[in-house]
DSSP file (Angstrom, degrees, kcal/mol; ACC not computed):
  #  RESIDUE AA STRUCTURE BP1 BP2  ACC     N-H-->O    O-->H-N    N-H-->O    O-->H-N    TCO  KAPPA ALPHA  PHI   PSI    X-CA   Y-CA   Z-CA
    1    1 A X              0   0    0      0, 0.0     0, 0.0     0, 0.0     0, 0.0   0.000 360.0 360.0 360.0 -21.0    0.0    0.0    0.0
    2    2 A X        +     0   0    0      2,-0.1     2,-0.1     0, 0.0     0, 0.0   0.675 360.0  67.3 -98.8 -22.4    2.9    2.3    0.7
    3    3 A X  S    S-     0   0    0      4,-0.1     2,-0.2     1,-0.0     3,-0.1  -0.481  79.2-126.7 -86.6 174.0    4.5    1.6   -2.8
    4    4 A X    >   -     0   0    0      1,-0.2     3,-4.0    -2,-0.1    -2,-0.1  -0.725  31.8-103.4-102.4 156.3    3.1    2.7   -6.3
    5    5 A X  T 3  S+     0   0    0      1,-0.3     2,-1.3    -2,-0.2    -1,-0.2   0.835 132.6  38.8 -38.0 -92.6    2.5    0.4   -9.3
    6    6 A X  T 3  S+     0   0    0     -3,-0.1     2,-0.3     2,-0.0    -1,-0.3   0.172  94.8 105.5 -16.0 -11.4    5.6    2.0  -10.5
    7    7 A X    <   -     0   0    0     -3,-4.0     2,-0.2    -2,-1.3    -4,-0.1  -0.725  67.4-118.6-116.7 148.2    7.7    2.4   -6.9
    8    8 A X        -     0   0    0     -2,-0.3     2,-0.2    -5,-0.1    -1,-0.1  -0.540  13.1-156.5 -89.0 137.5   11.0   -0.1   -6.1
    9    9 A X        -     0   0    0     -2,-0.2     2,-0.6    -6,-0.1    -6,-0.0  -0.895  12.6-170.0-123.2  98.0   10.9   -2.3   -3.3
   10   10 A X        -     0   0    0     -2,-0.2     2,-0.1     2,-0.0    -2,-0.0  -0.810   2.0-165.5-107.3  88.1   14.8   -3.1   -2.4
   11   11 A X        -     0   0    0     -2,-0.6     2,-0.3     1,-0.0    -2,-0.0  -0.671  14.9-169.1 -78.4 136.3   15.6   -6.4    0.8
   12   12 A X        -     0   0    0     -2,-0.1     2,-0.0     0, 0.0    -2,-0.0  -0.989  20.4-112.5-134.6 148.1   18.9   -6.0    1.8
   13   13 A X        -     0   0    0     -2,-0.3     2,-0.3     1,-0.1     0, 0.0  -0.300  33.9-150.3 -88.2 176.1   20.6   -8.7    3.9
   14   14 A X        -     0   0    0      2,-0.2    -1,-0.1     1,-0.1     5,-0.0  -0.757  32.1-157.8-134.3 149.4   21.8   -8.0    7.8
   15   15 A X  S    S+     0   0    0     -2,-0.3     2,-0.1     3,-0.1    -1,-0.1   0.449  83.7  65.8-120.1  -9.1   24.1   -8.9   10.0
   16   16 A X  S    S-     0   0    0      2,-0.1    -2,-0.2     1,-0.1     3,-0.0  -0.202  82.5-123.5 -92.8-160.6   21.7   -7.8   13.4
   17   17 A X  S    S+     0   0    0     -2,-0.1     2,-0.7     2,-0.0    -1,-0.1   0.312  78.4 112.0-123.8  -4.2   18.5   -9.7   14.1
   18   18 A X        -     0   0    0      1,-0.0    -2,-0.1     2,-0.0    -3,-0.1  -0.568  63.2-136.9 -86.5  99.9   16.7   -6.7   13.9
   19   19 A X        -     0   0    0     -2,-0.7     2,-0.2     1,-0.1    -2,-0.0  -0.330  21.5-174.1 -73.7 134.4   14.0   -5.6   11.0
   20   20 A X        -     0   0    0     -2,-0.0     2,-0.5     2,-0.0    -1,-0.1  -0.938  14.9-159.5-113.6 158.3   14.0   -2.1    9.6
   21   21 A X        -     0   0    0     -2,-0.2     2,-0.2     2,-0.0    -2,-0.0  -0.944  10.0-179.7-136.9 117.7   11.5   -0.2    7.0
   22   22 A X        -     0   0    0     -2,-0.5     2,-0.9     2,-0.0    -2,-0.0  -0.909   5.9-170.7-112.7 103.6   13.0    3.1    5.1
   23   23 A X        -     0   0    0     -2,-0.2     2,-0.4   -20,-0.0    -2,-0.0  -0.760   5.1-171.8 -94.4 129.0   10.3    4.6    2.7
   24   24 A X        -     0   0    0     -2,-0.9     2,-0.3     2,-0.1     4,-0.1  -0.945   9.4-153.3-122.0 143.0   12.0    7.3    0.5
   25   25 A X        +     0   0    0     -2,-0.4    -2,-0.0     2,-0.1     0, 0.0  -0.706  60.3  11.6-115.9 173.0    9.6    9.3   -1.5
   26   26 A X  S    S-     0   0    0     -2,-0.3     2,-0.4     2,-0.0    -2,-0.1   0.117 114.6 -23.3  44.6-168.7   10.7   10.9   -4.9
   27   27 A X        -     0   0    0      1,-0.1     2,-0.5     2,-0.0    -2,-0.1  -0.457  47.3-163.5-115.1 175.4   13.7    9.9   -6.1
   28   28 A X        -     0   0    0     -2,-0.4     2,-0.5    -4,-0.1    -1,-0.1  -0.798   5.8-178.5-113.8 124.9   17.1    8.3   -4.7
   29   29 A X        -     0   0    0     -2,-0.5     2,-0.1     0, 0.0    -2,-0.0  -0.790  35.1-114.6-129.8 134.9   20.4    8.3   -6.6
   30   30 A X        -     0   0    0     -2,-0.5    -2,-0.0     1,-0.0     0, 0.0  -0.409  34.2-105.4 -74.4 172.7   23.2    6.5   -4.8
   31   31 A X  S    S+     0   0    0     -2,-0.1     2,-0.3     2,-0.0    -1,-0.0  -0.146  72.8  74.2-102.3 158.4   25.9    8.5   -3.8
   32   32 A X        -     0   0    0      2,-0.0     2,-0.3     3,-0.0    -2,-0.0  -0.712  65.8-112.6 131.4 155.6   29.4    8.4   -5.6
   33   33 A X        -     0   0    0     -2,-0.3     3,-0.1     5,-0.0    -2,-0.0  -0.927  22.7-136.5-147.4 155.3   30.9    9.6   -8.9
   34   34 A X  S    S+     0   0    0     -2,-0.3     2,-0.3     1,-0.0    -2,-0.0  -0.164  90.7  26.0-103.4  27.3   32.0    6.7  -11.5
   35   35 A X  S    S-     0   0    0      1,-0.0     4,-0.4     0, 0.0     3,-0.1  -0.878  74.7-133.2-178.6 153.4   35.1    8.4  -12.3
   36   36 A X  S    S+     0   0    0     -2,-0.3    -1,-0.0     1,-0.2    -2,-0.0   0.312 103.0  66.2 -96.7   7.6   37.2   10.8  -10.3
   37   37 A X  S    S+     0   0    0      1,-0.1    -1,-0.2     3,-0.1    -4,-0.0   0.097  84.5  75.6-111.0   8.9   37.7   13.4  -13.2
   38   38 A X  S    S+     0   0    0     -3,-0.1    -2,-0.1     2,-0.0    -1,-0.1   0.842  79.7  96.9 -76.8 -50.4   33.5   14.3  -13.0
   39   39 A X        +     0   0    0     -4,-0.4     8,-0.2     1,-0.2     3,-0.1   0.305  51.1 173.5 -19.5 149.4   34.8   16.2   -9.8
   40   40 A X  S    S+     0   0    0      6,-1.4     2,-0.3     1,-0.3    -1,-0.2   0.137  75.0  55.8-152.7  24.4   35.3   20.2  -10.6
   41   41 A X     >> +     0   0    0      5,-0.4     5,-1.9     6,-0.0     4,-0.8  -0.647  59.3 178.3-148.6 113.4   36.0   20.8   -7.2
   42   42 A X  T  45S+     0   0    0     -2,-0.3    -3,-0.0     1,-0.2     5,-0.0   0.858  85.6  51.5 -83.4 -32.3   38.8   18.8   -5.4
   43   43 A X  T  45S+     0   0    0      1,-0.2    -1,-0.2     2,-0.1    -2,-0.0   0.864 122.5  27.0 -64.6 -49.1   38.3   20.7   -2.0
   44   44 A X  T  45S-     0   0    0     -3,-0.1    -2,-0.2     2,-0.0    -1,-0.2   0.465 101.5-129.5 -72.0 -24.7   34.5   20.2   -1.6
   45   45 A X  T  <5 +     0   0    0     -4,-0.8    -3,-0.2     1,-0.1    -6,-0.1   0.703  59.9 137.7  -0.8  77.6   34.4   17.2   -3.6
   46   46 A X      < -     0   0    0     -5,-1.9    -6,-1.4    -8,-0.1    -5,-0.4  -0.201  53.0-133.5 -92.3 169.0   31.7   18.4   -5.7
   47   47 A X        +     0   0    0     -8,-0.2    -5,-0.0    -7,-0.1    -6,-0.0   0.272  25.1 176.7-130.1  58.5   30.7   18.5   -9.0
   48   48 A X        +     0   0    0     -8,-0.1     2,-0.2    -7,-0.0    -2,-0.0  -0.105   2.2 175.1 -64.6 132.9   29.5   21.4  -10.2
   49   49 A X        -     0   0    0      3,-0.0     2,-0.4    -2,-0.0    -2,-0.1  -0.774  29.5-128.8-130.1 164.3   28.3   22.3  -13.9
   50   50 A X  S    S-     0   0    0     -2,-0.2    -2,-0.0     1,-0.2     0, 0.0  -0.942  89.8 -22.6 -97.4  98.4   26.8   25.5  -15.6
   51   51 A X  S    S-     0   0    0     -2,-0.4    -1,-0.2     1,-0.1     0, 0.0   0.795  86.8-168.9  77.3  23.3   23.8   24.2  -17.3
   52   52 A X        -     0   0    0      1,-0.1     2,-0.8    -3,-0.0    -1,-0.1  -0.176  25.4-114.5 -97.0 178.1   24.4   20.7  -17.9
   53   53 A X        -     0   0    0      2,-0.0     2,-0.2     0, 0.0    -1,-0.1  -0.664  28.3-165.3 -64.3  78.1   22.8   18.5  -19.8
   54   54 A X        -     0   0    0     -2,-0.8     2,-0.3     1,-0.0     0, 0.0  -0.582   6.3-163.1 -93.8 158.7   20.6   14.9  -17.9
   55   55 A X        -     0   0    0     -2,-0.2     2,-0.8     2,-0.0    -1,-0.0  -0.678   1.3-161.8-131.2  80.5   19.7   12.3  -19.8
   56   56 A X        +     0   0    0     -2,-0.3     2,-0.2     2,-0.0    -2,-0.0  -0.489  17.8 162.7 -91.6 122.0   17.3   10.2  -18.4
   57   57 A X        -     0   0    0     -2,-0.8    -2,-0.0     1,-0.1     4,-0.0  -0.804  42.3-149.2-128.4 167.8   16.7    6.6  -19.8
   58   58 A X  S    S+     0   0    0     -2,-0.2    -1,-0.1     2,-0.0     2,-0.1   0.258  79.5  87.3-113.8  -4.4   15.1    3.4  -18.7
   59   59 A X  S    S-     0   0    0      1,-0.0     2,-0.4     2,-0.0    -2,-0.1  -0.555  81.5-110.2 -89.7 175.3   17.8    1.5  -20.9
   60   60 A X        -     0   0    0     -2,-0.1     2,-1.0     1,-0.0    -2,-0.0  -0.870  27.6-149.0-104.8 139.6   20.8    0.3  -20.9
   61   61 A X        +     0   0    0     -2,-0.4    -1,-0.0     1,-0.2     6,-0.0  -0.828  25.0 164.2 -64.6  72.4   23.8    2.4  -23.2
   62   62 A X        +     0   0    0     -2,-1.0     2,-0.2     2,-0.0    -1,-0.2   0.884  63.6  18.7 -86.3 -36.0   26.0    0.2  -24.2
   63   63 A X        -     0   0    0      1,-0.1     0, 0.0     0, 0.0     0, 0.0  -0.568  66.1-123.0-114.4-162.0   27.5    2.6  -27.0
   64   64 A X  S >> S+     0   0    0     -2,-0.2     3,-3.4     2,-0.1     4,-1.1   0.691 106.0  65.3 -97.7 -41.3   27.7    6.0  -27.7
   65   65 A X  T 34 S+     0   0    0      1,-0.3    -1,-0.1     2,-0.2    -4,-0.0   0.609  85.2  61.8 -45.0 -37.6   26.3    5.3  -30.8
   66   66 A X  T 34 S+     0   0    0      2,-0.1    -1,-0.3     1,-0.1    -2,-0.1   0.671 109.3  46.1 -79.7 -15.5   23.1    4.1  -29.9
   67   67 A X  T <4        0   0    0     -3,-3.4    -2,-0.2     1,-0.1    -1,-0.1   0.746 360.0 360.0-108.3 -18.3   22.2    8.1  -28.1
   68   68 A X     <        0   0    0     -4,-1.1    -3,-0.1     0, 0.0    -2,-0.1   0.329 360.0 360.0-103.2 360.0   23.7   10.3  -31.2
C-alpha cells in the first residue's frame, strides 16, 4: 500500500536480528561519482556544472552510438 505500481521495493541482507523499513519518497540516486575526473572541485568534492545537460533513460547504453 505504501509503494506505487511504478515504486522499487529493495531487501537488503543484515548482519543484526533486527527488522528495519526506510520509505524514500521521490527519487534516490546513490551516492558516488563513476570516475574521479566528473569532480570540478577537489576541496568540496563536488561536482559542479553550468547548465548541464541529464539524460534520463530506462535503458541500458552500451555505446555511444546508440544516443547520437
Amino acid at each position: 500500500e505504501r509503494v506505487a505500481n511504478d515504486g522499487v521495493i529493495t531487501l537488503e541482507e543484515s548482519k543484526g536480528f533486527t527488522t528495519e523499513l526506510d520509505v524514500v519518497e521521490g527519487m534516490q540516486f546513490d551516492r558516488g561519482y563513476a570516475s574521479p575526473y566528473m569532480i570540478t572541485d577537489s576541496d568540496k568534492m563536488e561536482a559542479v556544472l553550468d547548465n548541464p545537460y541529464i539524460l534520463i533513460t530506462d535503458k541500458k547504453i552500451s555505446n555511444i552510438q546508440e544516443i547520437l
